[in-house]
NUSE-576364 format. One record per residue: residue in three letters; x, y, z of N, C-alpha, C, O in turn. Coordinates in Angstrom, 2 decimals. Example, Ala and Ser with C-alpha at 12.3 -4.5 7.8 and 13.67 -1.06 7.14 Angstrom:
! NUSE-576364
R   rest      n_c1      n_c2      n_c3     ca_c1     ca_c2     ca_c3      c_c1      c_c2      c_c3      o_c1      o_c2      o_c3
R    ALA     13.19     -5.69      7.80     12.30     -4.50      7.80     13.20     -3.30      7.80     14.24     -3.32      8.46
R    SER     12.85     -2.25      7.08     13.67     -1.06      7.14     12.90      0.03      7.87     13.41      1.14      8.04
***
This chain:
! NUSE-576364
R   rest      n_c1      n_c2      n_c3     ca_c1     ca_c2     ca_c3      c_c1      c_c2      c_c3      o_c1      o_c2      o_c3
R    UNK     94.96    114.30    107.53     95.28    115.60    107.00     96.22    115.40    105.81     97.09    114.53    105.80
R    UNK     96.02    116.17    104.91     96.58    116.14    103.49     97.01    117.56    103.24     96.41    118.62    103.08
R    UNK     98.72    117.06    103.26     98.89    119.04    102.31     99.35    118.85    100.83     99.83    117.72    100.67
R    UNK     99.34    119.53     99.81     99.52    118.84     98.80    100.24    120.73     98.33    100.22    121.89     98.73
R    UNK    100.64    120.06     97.51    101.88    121.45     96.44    101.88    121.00     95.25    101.24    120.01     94.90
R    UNK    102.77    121.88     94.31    102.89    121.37     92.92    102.29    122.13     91.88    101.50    123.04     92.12
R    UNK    102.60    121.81     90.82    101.23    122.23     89.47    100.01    121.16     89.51    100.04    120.22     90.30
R    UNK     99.07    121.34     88.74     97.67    120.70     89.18     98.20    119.09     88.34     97.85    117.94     88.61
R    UNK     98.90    119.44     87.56     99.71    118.32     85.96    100.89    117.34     86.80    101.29    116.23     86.43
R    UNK    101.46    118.36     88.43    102.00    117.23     88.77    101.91    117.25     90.16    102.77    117.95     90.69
R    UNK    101.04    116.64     91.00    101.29    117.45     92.54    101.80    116.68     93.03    102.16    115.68     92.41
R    UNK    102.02    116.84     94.29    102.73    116.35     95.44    101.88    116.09     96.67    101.37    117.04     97.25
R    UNK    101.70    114.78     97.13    101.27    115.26     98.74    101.81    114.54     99.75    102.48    113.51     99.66
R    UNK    101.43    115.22    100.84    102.21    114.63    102.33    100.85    114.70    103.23    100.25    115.66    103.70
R    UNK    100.56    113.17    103.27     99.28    112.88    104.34     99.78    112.44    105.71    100.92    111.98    105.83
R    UNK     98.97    112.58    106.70     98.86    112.30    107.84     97.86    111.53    108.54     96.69    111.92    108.58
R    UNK     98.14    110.77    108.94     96.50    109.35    109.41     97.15    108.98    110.71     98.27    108.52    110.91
R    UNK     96.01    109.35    111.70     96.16    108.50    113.44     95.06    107.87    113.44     93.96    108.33    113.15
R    UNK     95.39    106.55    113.86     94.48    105.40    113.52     94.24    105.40    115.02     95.26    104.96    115.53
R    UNK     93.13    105.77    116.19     93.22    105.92    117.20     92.39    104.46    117.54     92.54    103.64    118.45
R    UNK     91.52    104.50    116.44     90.33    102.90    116.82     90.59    102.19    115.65     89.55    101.69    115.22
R    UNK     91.85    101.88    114.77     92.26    100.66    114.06     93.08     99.58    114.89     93.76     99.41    115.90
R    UNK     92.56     98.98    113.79     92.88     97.26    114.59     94.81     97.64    114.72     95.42     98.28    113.87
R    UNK     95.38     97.06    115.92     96.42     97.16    116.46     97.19     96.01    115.64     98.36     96.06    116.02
R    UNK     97.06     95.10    114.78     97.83     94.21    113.91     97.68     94.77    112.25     98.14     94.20    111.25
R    UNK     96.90     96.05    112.31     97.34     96.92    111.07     98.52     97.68    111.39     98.60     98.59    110.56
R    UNK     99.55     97.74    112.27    100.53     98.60    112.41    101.44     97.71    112.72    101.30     96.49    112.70
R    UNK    102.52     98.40    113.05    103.86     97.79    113.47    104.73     99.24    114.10    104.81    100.28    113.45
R    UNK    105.36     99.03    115.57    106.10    100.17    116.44    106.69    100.93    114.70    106.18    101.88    114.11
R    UNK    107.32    100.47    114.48    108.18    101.20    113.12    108.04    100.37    111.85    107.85     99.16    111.72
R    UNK    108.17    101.24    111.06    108.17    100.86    109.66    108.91    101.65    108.67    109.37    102.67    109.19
R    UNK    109.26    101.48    107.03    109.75    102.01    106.71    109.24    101.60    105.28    109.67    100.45    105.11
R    UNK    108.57    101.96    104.23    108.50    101.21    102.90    108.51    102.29    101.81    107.84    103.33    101.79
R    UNK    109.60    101.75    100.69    109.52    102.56     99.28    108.36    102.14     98.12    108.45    101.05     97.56
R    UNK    107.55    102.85     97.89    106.84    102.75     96.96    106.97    102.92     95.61    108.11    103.32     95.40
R    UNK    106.47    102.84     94.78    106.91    103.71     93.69    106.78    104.81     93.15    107.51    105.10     92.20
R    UNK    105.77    105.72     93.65    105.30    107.03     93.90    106.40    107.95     94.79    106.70    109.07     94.38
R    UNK    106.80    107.56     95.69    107.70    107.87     97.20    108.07    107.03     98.48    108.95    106.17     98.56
R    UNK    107.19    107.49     99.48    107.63    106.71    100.70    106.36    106.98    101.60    105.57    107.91    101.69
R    UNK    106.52    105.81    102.21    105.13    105.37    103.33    105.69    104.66    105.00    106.37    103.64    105.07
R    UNK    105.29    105.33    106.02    106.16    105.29    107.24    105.35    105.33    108.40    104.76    106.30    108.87
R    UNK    105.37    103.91    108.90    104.17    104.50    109.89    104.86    104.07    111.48    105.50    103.03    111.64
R    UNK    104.66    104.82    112.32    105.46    105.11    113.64    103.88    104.49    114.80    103.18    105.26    115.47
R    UNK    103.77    103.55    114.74    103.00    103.22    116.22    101.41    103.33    115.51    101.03    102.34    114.87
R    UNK    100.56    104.43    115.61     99.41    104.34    115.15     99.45    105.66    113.88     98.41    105.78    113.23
R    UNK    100.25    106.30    113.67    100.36    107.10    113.31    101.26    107.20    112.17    102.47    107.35    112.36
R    UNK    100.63    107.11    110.64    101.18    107.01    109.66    101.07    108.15    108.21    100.10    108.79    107.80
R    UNK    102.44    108.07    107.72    102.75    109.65    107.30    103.35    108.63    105.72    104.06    107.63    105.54
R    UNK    102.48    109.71    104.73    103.05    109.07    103.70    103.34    110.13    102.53    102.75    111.19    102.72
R    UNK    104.16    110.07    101.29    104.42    111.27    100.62    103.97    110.21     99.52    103.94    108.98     99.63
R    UNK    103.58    111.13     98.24    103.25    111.07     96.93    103.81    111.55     96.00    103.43    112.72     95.98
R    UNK    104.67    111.34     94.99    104.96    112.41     94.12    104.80    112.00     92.52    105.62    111.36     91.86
R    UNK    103.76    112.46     92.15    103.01    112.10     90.99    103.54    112.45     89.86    102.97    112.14     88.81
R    UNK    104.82    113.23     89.86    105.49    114.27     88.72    106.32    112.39     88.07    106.45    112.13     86.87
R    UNK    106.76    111.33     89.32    107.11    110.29     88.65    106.30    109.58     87.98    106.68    108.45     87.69
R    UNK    104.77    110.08     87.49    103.99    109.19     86.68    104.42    109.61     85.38    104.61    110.80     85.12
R    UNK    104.62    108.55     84.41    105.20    108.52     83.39    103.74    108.61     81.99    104.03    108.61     80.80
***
């Protein structure tokens, strides 16, 4: 699931992915990583990531 906001010139989104039948050594219990867009966080099978495209230069 994807919600996304913003002007069309700069949006924003906040996805949601449950990996119910991915391989179990694609995850880790917790995580935490900065991107350069935002931030990417994935909790067990279940990973939540934000975008914010207004930092594309």
């Amino acid at each position: 699931m994807t919600i996304n906001w913003g002007s069309p010139a700069r949006p924003k989104y906040l996805s949601f992915v449950y990996g119910k039948y991915w391989d179990k050594g694609d995850f880790k219990l917790f995580s935490f990583n900065k991107v350069p867009l935002g931030w990417s966080m994935n909790i067990w099978r279940l990973s939540i990531s934000y975008d914010n495209y207004e930092k594309v230069k």
